[in-house]
DRENZAMAR-148187 format. One record per residue: x, y, z of N, C-alpha, C in turn; residue number from 0. Coordinates in steps of 0.2 Angstrom, whole numbers, plus 5000, padded with zeros to 4 digits. Example, Ala and Ser with C-alpha at 12.3 -4.5 7.8 and 13.67 -1.06 7.14 Angstrom:
BEGIN
((5066; 4972; 5039); (5062; 4978; 5039); (5066; 4984; 5039); 0) ((5064; 4989; 5035); (5068; 4995; 5036); (5064; 5000; 5039); 1) 
END
This chain:
BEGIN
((5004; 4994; 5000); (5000; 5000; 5000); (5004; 5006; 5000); 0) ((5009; 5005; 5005); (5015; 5012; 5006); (5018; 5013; 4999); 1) ((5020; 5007; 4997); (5024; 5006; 4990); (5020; 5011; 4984); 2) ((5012; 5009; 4985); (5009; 5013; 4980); (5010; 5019; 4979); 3) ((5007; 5021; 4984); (5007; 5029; 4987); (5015; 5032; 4987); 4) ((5019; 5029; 4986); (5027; 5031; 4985); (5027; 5033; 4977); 5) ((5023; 5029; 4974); (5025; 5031; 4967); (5018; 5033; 4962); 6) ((5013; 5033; 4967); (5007; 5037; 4963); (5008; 5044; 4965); 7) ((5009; 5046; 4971); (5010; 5053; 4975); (5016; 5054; 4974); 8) ((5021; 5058; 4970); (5027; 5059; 4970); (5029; 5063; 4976); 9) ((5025; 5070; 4977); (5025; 5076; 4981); (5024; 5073; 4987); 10) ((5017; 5069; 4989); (5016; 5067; 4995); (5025; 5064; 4997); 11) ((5025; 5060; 4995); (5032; 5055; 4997); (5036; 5061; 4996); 12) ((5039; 5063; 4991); (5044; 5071; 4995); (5044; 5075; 5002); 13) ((5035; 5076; 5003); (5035; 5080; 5006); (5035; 5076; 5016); 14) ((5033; 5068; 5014); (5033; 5066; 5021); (5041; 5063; 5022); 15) ((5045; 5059; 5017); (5052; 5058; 5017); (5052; 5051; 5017); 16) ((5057; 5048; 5018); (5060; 5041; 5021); (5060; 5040; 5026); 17) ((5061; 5044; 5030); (5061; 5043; 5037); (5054; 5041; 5038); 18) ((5049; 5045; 5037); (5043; 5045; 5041); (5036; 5040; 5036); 19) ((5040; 5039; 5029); (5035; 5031; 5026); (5041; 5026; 5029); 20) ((5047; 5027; 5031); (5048; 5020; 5033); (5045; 5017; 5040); 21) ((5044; 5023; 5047); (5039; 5021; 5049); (5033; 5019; 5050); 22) ((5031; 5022; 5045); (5022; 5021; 5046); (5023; 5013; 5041); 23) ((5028; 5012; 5040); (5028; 5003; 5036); (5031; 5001; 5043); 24) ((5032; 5001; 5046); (5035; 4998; 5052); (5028; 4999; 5057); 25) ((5026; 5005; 5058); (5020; 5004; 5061); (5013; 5000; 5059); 26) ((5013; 4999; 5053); (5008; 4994; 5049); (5009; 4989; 5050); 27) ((5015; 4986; 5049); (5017; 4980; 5053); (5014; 4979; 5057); 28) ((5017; 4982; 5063); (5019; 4981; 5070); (5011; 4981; 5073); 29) ((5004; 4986; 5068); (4997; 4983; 5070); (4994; 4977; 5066); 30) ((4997; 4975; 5060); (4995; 4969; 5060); (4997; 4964; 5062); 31) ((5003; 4962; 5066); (5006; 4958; 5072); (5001; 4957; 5076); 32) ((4999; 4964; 5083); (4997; 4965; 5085); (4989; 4961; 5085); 33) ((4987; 4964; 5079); (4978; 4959; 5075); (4980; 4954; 5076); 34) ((4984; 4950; 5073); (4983; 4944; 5074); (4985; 4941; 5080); 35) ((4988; 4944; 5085); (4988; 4940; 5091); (4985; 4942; 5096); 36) ((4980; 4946; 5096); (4974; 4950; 5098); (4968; 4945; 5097); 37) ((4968; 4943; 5090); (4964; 4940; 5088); (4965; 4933; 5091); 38) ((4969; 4928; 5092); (4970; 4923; 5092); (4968; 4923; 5101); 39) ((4973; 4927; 5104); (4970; 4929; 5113); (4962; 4929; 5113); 40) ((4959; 4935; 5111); (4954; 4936; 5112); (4948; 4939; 5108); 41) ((4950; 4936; 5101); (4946; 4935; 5096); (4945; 4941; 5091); 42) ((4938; 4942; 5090); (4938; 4946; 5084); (4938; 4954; 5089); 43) ((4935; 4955; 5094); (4936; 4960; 5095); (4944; 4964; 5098); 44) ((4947; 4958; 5099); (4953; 4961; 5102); (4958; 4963; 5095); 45) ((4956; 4958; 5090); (4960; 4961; 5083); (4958; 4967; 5079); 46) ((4951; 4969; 5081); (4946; 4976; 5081); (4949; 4982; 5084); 47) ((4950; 4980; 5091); (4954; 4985; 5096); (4961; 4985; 5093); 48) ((4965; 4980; 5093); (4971; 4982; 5089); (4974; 4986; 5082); 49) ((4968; 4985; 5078); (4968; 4988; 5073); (4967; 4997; 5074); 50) ((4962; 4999; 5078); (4959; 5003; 5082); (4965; 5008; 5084); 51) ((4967; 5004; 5088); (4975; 5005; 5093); (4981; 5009; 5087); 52) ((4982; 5006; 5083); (4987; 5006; 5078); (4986; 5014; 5071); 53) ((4980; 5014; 5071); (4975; 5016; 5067); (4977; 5024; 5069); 54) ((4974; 5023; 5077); (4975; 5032; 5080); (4981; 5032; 5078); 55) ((4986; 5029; 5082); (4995; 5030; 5080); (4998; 5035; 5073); 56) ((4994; 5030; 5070); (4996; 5031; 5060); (4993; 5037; 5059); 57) ((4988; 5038; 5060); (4982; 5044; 5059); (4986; 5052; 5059); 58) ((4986; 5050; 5068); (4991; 5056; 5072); (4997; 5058; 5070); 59) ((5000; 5053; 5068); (5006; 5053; 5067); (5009; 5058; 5060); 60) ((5003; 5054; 5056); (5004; 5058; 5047); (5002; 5063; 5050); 61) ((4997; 5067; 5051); (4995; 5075; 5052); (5000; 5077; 5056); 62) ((5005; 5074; 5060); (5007; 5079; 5063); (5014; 5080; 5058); 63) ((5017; 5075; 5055); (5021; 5073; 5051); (5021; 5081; 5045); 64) ((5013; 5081; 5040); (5012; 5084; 5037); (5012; 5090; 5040); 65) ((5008; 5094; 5044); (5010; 5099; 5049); (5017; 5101; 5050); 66) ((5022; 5098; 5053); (5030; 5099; 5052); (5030; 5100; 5047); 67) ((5031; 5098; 5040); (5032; 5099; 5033); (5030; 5104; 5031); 68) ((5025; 5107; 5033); (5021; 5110; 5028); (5022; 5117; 5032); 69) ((5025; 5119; 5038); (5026; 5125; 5041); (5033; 5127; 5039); 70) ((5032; 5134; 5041); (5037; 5139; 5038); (5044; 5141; 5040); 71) ((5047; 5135; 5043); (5053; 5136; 5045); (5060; 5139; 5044); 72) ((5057; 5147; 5043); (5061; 5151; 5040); (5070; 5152; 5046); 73) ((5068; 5150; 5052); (5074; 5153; 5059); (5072; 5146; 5062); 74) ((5079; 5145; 5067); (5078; 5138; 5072); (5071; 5141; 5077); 75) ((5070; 5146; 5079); (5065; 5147; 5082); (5059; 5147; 5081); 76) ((5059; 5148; 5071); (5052; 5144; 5067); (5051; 5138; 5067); 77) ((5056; 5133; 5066); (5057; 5124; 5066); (5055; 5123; 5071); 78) ((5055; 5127; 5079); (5057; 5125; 5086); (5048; 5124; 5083); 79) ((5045; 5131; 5082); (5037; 5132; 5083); (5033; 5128; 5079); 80) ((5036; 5124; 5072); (5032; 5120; 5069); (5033; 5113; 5072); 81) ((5038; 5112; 5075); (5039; 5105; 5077); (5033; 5105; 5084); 82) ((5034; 5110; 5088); (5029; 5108; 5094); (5021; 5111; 5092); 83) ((5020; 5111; 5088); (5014; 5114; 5085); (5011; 5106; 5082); 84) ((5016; 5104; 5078); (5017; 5097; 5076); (5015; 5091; 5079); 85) ((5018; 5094; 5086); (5017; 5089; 5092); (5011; 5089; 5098); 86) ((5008; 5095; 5096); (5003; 5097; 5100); (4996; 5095; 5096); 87) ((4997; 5097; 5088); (4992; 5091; 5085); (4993; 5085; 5086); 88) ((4997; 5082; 5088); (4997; 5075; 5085); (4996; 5070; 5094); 89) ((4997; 5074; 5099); (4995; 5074; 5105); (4986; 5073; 5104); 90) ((4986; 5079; 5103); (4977; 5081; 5103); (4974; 5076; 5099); 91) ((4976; 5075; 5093); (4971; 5070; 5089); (4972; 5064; 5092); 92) ((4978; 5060; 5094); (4978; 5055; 5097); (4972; 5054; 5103); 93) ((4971; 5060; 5107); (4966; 5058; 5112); (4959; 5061; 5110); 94) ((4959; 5063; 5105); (4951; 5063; 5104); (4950; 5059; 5097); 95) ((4954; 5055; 5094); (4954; 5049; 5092); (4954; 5045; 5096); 96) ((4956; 5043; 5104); (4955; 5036; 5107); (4948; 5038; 5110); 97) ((4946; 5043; 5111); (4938; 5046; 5115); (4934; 5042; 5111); 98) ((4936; 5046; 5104); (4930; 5043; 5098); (4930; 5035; 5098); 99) ((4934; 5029; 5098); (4935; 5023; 5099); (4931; 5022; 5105); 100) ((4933; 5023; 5110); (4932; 5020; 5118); (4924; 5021; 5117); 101) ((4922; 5028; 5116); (4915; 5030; 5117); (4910; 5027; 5111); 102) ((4914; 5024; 5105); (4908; 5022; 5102); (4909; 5017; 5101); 103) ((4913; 5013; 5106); (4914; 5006; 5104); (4916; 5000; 5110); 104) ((4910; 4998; 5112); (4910; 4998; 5120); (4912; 4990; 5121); 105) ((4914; 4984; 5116); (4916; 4980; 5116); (4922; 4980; 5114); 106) ((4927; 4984; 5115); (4935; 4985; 5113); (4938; 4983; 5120); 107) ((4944; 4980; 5118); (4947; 4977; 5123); (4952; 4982; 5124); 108) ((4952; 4987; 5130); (4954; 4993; 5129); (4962; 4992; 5130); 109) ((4965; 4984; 5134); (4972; 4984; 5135); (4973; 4983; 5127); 110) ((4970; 4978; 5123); (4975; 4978; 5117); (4976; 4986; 5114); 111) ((4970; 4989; 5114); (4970; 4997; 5110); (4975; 5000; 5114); 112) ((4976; 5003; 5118); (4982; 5004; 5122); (4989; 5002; 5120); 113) ((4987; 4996; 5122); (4993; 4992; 5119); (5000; 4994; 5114); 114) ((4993; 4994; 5111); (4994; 4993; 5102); (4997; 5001; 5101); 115) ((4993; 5005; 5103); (4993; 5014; 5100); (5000; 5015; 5103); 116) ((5002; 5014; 5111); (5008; 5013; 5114); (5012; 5011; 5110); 117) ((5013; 5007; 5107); (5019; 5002; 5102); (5020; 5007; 5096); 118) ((5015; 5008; 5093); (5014; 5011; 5085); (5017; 5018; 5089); 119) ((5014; 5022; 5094); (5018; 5028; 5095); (5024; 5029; 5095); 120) ((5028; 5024; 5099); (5035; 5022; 5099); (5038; 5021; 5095); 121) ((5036; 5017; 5090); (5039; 5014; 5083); (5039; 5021; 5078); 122) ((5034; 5027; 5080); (5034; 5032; 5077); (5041; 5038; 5079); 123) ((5043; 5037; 5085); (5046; 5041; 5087); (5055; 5037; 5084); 124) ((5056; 5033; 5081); (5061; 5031; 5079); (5061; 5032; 5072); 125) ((5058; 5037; 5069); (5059; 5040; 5062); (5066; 5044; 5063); 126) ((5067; 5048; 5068); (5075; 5051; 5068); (5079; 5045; 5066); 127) ((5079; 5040; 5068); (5085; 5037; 5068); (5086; 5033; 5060); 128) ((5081; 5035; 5055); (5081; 5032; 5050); (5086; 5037; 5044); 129) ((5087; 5034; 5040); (5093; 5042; 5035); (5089; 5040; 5030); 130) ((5090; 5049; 5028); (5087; 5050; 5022); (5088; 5049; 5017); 131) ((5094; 5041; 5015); (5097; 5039; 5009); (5099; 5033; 5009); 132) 
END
């Protein structure tokens, strides 16, 4: 799916980098693991929760992703202000992404959604360490 998007979107893919489709393929993974052994533990709703869990991660992640990008980082003290701008979206959607799950979906296995969002967040935050070559 990434692979698509990497060569139907040209711009898109320039403008999120290597770094940041390398992780969202790492976090894709890491919630389809998650599904299936969610699923296998505790069936269809725990691979719903997990999917769920991973979903918000990805979600948050790209907006805040495209937000960095797309701001005006003309001084370090620009970069400073789009990065935590960045960050304060991608905070904010995370938790009213997990409201909107928990609150309309009353069968979710809130340790795997947790779980899962925890993991994928994490796995997002090692986009630094990826090079852009």
């Amino acid at each position: 799916m990434l692979n698509e998007l990497s060569y139907t979107s040209p711009p898109l893919r320039r403008a999120l980098g290597k770094p940041i489709l390398t992780v969202l393929k790492w976090q894709i993974t890491a919630t389809v693991v998650a599904m299936v052994v969610a699923a296998v533990i505790a069936g269809q709703h725990g691979a719903v929760s997990a999917a769920a869990g991973g979903a918000v991660s990805i979600v948050a992640g790209v907006a805040a992703a495209l937000v960095a990008v797309l701001g005006k980082g003309n001084s370090a003290g620009g970069v400073l202000v789009g990065a935590l701008r960045a960050e304060a979206l991608k905070i904010g959607l995370a938790l009213l992404l997990l409201w909107l799950v928990l609150s309309n979906y009353p069968q979710a296995a809130v340790g795997v959604l947790l779980g899962t969002f925890v993991v994928t967040m994490l796995i997002f935050s090692m986009a630094f360490f990826v090079r852009e070559y």
